[in-house]
Every structure is written in structure tokens, then in C-alpha cells.
SERO-4910 file (N, C-alpha, C, O; in steps of 0.05 Angstrom, whole numbers):
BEGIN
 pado doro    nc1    nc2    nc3   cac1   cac2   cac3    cc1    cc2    cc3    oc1    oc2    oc3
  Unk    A   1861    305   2793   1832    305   2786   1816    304   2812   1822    289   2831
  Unk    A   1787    325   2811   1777    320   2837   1753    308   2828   1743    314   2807
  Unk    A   1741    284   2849   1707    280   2844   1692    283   2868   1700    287   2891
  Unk    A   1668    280   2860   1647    288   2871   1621    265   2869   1611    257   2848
  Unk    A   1615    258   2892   1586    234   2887   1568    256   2887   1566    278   2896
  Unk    A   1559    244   2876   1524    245   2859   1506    224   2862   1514    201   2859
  Unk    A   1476    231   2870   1459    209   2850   1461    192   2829   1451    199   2808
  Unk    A   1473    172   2832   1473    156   2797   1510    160   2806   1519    140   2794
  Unk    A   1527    169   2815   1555    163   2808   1569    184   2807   1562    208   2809
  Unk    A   1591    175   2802   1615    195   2808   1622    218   2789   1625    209   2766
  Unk    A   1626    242   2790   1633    258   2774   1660    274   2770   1664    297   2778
  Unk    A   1677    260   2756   1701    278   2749   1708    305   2737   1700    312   2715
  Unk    A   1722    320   2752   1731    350   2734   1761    358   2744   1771    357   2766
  Unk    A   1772    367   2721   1800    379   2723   1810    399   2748   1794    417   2753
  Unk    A   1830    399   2762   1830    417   2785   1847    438   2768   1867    436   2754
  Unk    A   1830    459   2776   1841    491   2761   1873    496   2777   1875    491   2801
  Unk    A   1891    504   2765   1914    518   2778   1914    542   2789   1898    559   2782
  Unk    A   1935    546   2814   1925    572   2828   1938    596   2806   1961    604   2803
  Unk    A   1917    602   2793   1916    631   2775   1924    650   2792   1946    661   2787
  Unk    A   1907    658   2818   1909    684   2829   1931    683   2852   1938    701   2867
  Unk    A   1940    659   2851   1964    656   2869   1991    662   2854   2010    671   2866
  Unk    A   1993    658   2828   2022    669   2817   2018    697   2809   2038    711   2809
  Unk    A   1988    711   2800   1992    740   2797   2006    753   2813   2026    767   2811
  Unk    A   1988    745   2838   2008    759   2863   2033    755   2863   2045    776   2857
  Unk    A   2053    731   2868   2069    730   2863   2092    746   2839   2115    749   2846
  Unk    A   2079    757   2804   2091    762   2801   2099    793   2799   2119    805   2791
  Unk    A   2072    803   2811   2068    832   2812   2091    849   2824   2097    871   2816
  Unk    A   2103    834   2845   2123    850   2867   2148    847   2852   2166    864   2856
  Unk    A   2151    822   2833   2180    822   2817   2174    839   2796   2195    846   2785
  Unk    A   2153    850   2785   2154    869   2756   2152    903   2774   2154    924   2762
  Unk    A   2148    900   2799   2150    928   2814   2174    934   2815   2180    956   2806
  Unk    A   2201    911   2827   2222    910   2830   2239    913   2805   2259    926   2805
  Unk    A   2230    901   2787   2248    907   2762   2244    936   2747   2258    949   2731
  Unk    A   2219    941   2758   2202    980   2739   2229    998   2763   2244   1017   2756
  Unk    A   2226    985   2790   2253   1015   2816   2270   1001   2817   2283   1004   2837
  Unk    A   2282    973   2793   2308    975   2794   2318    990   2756   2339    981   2748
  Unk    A   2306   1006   2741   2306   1009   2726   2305   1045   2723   2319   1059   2709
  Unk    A   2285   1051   2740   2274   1074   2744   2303   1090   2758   2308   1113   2755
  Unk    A   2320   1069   2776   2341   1071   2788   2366   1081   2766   2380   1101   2770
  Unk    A   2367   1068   2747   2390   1070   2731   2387   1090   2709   2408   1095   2696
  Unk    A   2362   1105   2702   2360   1119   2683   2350   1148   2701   2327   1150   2711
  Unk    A   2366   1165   2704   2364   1190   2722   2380   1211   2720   2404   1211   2722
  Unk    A   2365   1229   2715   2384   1257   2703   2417   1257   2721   2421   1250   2744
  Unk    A   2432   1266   2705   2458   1277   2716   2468   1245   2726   2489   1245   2739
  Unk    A   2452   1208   2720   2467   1199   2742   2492   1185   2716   2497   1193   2693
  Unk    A   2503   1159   2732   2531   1153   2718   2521   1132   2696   2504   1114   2695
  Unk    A   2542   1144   2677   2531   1135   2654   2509   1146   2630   2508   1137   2607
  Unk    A   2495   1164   2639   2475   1174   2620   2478   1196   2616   2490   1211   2631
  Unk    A   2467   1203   2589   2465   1222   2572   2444   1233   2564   2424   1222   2555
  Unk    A   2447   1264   2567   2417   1284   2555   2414   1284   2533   2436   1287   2523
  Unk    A   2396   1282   2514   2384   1291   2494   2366   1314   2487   2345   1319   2499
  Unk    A   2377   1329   2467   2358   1342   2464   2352   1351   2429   2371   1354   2414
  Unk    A   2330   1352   2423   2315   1352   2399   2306   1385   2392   2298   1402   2408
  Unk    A   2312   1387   2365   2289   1416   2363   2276   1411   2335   2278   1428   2317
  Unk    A   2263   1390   2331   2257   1393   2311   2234   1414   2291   2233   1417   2266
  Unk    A   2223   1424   2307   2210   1447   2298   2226   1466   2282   2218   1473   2259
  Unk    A   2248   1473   2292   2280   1490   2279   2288   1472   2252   2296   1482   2230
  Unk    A   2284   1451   2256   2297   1437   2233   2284   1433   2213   2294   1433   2190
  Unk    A   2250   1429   2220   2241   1411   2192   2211   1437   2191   2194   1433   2174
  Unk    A   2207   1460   2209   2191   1479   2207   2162   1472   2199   2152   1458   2216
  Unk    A   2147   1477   2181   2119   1460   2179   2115   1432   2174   2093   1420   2172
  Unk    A   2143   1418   2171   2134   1392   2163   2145   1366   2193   2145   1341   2196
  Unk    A   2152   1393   2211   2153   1378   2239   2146   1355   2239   2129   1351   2222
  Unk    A   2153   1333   2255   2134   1313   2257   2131   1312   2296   2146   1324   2311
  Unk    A   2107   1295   2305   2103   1301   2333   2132   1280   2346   2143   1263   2332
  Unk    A   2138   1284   2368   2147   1268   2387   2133   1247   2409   2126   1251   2433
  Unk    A   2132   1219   2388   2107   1202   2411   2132   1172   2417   2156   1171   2414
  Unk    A   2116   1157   2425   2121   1133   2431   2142   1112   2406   2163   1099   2407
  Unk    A   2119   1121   2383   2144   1111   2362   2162   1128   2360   2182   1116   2352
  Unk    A   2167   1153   2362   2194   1161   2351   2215   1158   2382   2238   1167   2378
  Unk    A   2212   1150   2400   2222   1139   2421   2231   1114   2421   2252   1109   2432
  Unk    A   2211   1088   2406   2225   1064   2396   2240   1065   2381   2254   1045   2379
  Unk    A   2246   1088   2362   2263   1083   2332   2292   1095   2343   2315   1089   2336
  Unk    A   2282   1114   2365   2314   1129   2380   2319   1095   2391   2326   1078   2374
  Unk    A   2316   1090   2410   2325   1063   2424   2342   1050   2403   2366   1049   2402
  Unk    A   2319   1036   2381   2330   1021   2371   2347   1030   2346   2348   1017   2325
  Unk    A   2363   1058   2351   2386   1064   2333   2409   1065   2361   2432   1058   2358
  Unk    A   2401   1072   2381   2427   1068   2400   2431   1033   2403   2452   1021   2402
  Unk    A   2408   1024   2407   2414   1004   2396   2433    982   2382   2447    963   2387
  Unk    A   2422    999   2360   2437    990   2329   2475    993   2340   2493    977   2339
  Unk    A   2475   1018   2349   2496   1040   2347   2523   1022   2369   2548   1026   2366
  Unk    A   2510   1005   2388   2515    995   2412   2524    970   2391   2546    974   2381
  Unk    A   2513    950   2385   2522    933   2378   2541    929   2357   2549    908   2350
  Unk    A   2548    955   2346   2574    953   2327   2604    956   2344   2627    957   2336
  Unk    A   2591    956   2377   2617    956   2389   2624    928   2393   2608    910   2390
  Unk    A   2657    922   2403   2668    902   2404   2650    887   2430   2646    901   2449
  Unk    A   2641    865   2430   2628    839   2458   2600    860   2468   2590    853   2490
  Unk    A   2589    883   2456   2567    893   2456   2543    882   2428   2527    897   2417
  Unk    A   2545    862   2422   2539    843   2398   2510    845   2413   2493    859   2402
  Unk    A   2505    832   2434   2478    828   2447   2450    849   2461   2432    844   2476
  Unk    A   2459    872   2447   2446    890   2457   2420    900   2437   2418    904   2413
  Unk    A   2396    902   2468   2373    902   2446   2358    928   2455   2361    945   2473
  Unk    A   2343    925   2438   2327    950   2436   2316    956   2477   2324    974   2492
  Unk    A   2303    938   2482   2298    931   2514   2319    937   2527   2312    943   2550
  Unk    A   2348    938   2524   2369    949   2541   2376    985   2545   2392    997   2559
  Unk    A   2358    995   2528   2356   1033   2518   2341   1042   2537   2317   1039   2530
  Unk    A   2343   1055   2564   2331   1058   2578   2323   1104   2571   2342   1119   2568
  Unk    A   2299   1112   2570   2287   1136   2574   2280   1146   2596   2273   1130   2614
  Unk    A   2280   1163   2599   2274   1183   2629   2270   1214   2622   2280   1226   2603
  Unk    A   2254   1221   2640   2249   1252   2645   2248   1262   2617   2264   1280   2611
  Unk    A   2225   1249   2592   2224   1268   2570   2202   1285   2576   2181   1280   2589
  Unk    A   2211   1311   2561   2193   1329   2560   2181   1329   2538   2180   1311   2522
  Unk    A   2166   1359   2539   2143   1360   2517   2159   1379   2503   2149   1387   2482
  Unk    A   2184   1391   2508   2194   1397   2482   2224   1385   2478   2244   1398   2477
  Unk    A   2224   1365   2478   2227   1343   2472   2258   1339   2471   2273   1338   2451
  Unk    A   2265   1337   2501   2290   1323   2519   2290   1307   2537   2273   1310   2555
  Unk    A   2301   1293   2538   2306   1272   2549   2338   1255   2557   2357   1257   2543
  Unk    A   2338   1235   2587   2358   1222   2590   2357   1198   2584   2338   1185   2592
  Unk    A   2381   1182   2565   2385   1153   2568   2412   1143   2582   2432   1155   2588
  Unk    A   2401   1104   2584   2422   1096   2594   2420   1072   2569   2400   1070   2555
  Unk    A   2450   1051   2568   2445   1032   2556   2454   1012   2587   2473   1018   2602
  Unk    A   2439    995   2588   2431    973   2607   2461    945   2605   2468    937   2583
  Unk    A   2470    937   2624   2482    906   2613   2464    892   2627   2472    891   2650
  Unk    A   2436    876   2623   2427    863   2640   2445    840   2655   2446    836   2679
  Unk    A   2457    826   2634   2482    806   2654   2491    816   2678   2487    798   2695
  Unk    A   2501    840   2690   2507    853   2708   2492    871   2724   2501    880   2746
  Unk    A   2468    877   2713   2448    893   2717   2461    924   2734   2463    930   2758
  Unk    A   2467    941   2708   2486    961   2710   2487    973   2691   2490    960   2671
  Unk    A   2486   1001   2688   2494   1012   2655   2520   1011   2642   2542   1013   2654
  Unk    A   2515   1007   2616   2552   1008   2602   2567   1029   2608   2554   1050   2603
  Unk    A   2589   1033   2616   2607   1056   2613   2602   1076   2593   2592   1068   2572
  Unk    A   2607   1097   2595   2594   1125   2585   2610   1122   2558   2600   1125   2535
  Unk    A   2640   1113   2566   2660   1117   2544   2655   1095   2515   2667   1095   2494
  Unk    A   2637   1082   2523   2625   1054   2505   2614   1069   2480   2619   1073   2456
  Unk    A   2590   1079   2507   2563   1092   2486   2566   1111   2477   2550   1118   2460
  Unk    A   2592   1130   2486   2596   1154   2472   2607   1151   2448   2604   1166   2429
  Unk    A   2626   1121   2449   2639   1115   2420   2630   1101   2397   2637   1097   2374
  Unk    A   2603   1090   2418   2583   1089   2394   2573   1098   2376   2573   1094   2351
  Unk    A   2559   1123   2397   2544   1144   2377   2561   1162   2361   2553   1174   2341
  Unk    A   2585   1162   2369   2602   1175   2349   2606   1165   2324   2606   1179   2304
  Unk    A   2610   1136   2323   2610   1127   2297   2584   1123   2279   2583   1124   2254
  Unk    A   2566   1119   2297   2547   1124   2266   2535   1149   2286   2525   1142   2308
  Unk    A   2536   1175   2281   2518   1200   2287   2506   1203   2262   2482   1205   2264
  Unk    A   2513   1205   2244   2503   1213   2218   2475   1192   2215   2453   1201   2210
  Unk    A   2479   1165   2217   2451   1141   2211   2431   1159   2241   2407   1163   2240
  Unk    A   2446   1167   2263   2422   1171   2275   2397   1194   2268   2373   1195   2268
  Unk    A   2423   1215   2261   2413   1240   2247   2390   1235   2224   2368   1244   2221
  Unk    A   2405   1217   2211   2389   1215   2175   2362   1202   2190   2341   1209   2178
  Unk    A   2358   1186   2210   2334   1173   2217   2315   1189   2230   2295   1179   2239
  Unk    A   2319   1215   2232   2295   1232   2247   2304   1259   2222   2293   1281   2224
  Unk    A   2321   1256   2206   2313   1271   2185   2327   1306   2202   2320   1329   2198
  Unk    A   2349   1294   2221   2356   1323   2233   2395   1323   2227   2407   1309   2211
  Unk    A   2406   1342   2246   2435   1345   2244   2446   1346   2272   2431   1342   2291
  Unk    A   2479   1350   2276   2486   1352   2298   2479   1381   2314   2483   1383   2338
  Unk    A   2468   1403   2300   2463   1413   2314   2421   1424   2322   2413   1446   2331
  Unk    A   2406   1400   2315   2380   1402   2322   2380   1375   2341   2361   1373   2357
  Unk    A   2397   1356   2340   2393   1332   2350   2417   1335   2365   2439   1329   2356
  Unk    A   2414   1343   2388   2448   1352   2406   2451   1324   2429   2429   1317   2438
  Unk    A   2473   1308   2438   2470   1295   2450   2494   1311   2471   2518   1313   2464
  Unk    A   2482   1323   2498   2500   1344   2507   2531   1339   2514   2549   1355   2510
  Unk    A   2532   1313   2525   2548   1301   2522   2577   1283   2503   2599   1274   2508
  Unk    A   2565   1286   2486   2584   1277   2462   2586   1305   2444   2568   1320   2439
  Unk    A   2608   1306   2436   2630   1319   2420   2612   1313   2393   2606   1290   2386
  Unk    A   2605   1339   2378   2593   1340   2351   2608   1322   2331   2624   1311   2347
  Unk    A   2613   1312   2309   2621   1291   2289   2637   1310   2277   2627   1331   2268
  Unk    A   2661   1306   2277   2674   1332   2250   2667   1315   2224   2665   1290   2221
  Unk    A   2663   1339   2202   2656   1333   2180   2682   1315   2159   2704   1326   2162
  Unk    A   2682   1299   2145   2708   1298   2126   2715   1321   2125   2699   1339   2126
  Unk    A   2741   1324   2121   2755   1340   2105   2748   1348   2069   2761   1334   2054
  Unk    A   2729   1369   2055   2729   1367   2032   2758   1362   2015   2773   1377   2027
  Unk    A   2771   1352   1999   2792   1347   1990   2781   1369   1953   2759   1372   1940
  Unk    A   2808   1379   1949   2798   1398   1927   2806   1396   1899   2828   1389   1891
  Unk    A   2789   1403   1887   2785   1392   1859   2821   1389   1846   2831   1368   1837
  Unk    A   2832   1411   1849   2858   1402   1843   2871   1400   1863   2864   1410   1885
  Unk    A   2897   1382   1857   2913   1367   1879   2931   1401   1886   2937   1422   1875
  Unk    A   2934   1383   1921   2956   1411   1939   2980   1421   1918   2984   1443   1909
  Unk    A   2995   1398   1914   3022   1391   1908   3019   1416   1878   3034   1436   1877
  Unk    A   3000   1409   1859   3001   1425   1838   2992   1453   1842   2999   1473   1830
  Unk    A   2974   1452   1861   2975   1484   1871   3003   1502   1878   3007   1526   1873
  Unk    A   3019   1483   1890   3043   1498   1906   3061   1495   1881   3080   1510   1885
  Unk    A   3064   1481   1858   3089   1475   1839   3077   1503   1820   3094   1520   1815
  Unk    A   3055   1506   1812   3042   1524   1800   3051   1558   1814   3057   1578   1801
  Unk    A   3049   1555   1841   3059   1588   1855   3088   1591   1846   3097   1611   1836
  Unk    A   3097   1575   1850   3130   1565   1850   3135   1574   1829   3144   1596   1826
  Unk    A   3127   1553   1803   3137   1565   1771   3131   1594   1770   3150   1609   1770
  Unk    A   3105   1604   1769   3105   1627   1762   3117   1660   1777   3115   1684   1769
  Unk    A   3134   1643   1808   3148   1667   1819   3179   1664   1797   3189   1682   1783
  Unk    A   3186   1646   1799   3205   1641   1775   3213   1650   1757   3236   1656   1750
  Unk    A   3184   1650   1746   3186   1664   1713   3184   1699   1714   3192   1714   1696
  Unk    A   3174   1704   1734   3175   1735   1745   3199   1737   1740   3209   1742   1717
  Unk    A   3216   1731   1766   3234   1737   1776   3261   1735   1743   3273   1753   1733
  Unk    A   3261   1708   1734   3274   1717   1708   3271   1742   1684   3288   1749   1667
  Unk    A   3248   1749   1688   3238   1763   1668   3247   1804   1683   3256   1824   1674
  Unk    A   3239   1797   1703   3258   1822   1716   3286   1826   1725   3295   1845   1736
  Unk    A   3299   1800   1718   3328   1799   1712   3342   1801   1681   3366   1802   1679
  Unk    A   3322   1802   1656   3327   1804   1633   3316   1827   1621   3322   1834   1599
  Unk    A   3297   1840   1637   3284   1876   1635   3311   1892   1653   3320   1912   1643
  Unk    A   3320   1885   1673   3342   1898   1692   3364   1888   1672   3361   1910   1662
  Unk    A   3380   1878   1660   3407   1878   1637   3396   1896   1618   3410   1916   1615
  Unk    A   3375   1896   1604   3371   1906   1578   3370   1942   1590   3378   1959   1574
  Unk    A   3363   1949   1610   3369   1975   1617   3382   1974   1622   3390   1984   1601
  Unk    A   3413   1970   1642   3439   1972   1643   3456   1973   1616   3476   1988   1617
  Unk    A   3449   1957   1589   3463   1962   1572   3450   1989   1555   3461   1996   1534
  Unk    A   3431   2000   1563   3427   2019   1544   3437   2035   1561   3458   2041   1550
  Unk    A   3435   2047   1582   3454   2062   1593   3484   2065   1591   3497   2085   1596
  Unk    A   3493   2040   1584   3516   2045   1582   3532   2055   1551   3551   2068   1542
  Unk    A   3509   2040   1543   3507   2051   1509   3506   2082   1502   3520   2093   1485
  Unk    A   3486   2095   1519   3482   2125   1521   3508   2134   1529   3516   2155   1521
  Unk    A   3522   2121   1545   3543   2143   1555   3560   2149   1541   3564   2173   1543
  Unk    A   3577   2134   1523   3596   2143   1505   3591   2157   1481   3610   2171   1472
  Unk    A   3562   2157   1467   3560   2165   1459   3552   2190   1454   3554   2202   1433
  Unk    A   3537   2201   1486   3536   2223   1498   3562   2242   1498   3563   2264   1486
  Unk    A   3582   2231   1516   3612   2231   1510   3632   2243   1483   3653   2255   1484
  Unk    A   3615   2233   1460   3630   2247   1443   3618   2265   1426   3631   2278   1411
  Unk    A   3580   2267   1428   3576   2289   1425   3578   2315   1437   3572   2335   1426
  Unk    A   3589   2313   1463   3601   2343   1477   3627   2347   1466   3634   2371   1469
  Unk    A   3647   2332   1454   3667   2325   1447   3670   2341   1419   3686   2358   1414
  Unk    A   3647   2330   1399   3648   2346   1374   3636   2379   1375   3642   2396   1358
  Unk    A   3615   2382   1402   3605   2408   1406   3625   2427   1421   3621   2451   1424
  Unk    A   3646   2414   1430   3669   2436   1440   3680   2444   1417   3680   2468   1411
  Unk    A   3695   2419   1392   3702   2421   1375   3693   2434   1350   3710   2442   1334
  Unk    A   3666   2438   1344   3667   2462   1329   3649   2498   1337   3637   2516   1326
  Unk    A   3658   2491   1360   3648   2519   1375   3665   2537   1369   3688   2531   1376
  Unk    A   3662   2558   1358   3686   2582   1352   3696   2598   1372   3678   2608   1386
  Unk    A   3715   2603   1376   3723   2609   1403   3736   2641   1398   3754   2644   1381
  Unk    A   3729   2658   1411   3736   2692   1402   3743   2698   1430   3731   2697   1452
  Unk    A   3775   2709   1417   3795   2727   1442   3799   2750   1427   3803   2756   1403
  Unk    A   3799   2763   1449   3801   2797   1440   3784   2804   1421   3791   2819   1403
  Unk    A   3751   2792   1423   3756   2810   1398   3750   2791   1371   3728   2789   1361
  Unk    A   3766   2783   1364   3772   2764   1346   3774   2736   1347   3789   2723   1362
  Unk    A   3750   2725   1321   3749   2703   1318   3768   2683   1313   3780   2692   1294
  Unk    A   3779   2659   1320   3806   2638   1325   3789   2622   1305   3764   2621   1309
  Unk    A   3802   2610   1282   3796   2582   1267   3794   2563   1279   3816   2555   1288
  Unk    A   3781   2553   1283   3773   2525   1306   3780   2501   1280   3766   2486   1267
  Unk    A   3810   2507   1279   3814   2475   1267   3829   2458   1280   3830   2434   1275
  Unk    A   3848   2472   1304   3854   2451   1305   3860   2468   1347   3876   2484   1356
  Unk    A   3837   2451   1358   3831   2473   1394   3856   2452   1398   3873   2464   1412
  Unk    A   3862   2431   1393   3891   2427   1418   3912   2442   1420   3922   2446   1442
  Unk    A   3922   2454   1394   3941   2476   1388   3929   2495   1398   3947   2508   1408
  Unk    A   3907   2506   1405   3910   2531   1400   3889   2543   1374   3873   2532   1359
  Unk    A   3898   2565   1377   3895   2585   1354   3912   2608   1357   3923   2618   1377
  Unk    A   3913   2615   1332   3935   2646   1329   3921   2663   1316   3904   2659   1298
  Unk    A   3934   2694   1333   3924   2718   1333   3940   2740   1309   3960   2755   1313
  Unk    A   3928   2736   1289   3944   2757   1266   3951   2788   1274   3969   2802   1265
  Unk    A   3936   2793   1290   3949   2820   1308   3972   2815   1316   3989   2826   1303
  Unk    A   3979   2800   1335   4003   2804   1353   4027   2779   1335   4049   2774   1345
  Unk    A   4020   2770   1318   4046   2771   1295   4051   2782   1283   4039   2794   1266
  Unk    A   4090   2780   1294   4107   2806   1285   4115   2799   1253   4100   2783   1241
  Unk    A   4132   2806   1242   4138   2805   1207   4155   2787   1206   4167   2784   1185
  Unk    A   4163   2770   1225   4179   2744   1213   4154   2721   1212   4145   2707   1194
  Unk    A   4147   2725   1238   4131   2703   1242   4109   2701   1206   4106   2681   1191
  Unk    A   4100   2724   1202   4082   2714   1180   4096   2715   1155   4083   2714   1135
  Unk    A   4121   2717   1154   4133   2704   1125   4137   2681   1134   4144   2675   1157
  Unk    A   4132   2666   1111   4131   2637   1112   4164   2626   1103   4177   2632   1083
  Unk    A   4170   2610   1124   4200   2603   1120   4206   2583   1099   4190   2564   1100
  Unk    A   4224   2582   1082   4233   2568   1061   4242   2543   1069   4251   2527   1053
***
């Protein structure tokens, strides 16, 4: 407390604190923390990753602009994205560092360890954003290929799995080469036996058409009764031969 005499007595008043003595003071530590920051978030350096946005391509008249908030909501999904890693529990929105965005709208980040004052390993944040890409996507309403992070490897999609199971697809090809295949082993017998059926009976119709074909020597018609014998010529039998012997 300082006083002061006066006419009539003493006058007390509070001594003010030096105000303009700690501004100064803390101006040069928030300079130092803006170029030790400005340091770690820098195109191409270690640890960070490009972004780049098209949302115009994606969402066409219903675009939305690229400001300040949609820059807090990116942060605080790498953020989010960061702290689902293992002893990355403590990571805040203030650790998401931006750089060099443009006006059509790319940009570099880093994620920060202030404890060490250093960025996380690339391989951290890359396995971050891999696991939730989709929450980051759904939150600006884009995909892996309007919301490219150049650096990380696009998300493969599930596998669709299909309405019917593999197993019965392949038992299904199976039976019905099967049933082919028997069914052209029971069309292939039933023509072998008719063929063979045709043959003999073919066989003995040439058999009965030799047999009553009339057969003429010299001249003269032969009785076709009996072609293994023969036939006889009533010309050239002499007078024993056609009396009939007792």
C-alpha cells in the first residue's frame, strides 16, 4: 500500500501491478511458440500430410464454402481419429496443426506431441485416419476420392458378400454337370442298342431277298425252293434221271 500526506492527513491507495511489464514479457514467448509451430507444420516436411478437397465435384450447387469452421471440425476429427490410438488418449483438437491452405482448398497437417514438442510419427496418423476414413468423409458429406489425403492409401471397401452362399453356388455347378453327363451316358446306350438291334435284322432281310429271288440260267427259270441245292435244268436231263426210281 502506498500513502500520500495531505492537508488534514494521510491518504491510502492500492499499488497497481506492473500490467505493462508482463505484456512485454509475454509477447516474445507467444512469438516463440507461433516459429516454433509454424516450424513443424510445412509442406513436404516429416511427418505431415497433404490434403486435398474438391468439394464443388462432390456436392455441385449445394457446395458449402471452406472457412474457419470447416477447418475446426477437420482438426477436431483427426483429432477424434488420433485418440482412438493406443497412449494417443490425450490428444486435442489444439495439437492439429494447418498450413499453406488454399483457396481451392488444400492444405498441410501435422499432429503435435506437445510433451516432446515434435510431431507424431507419420505411421501413427496414417493408422488413424485409416480406421475411421469413412466418420471423416460422412462429416464434410464427401468420399475417398473428393477428400484425398495424398498420402494415405484409399480405405478398401468391405467385401459385398452374396445373397447366396459360395459353397452352394459351386455344389449347384457340380450337380448339374452330373446330371448332363449321366443323361448323355443313357442317350449314348440307347443308340448303341438300336444299332445293334438293326443289324440282325437287316441281316436276314437280305437273307430272305436272296431267297426268293428267282434265279434264270440259260434261259430258263430255276424253282427257288430250295438255292442251297441248287436248281435243276429239265433240258439237260437225260431219261433215267426223270423216271422216278422205285
Amino acid at each position: 500500500m502506498a500513502k500520500a500526506a495531505l492537508s488534514g492527513g494521510w491518504i491510502f491507495f492500492p499499488r497497481l501491478p506492473c500490467v505493462f511489464h508482463s505484456e512485454r514479457m509475454l509477447w516474445p514467448l507467444f512469438f516463440l511458440v507461433t516459429a516454433i509451430r509454424a516450424e513443424l507444420c510445412q509442406p513436404d516436411a516429416e511427418n505431415a500430410f497433404k490434403v486435398r478437397l474438391s468439394i464443388k465435384t462432390a456436392l455441385g450447387d449445394k457446395a458449402y464454402a471452406w472457412d474457419t469452421n470447416e477447418e475446426y471440425l477437420f482438426k477436431a476429427m483427426v483429432a477424434f481419429s488420433m485418440r482412438k490410438v493406443p497412449n494417443r488418449e490425450t490428444t486435442e483438437i489444439s495439437h492439429v496443426l494447418l498450413c499453406n491452405v488454399t483457396q481451392r482448398v488444400s492444405f498441410w497437417f501435422v499432429v503435435t506431441d506437445p510433451s516432446k514438442n515434435h510431431t507424431i510419427p507419420a505411421v501413427e496418423v496414417q493408422s488413424a485416419i485409416r480406421m475411421n476414413r469413412n466418420r471423416i468423409n460422412n462429416a464434410f458429406f464427401l468420399n475417398d476420392q473428393t477428400l484425398e489425403f495424398l498420402k494415405i492409401p484409399s480405405t478398401l471397401e468391405p467385401p459385398t458378400e452374396p445373397a447366396v452362399p459360395v459353397w452352394i453356388i459351386i455344389f449347384g455347378v457340380i450337380f448339374c454337370i452330373v446330371i448332363i453327363a449321366i443323361t448323355l451316358l443313357i442317350l449314348s446306350g440307347i443308340r448303341q442298342r438300336r444299332r445293334k438291334n438293326k443289324g440282325p435284322a437287316e441281316g436276314e432281310d437280305a437273307e430272305d431277298k436272296r431267297a426268293t429271288a428267282v434265279t434264270v440260267e440259260n434261259g430258263i427259270p430255276c424253282d427257288p425252293l430250295d438255292m442251297k441245292d441248287g436248281c435243276l435244268n429239265d433240258a439237260f436231263m437225260n431219261e433215267g434221271e426223270r423216271l422216278t426210281p422205285l
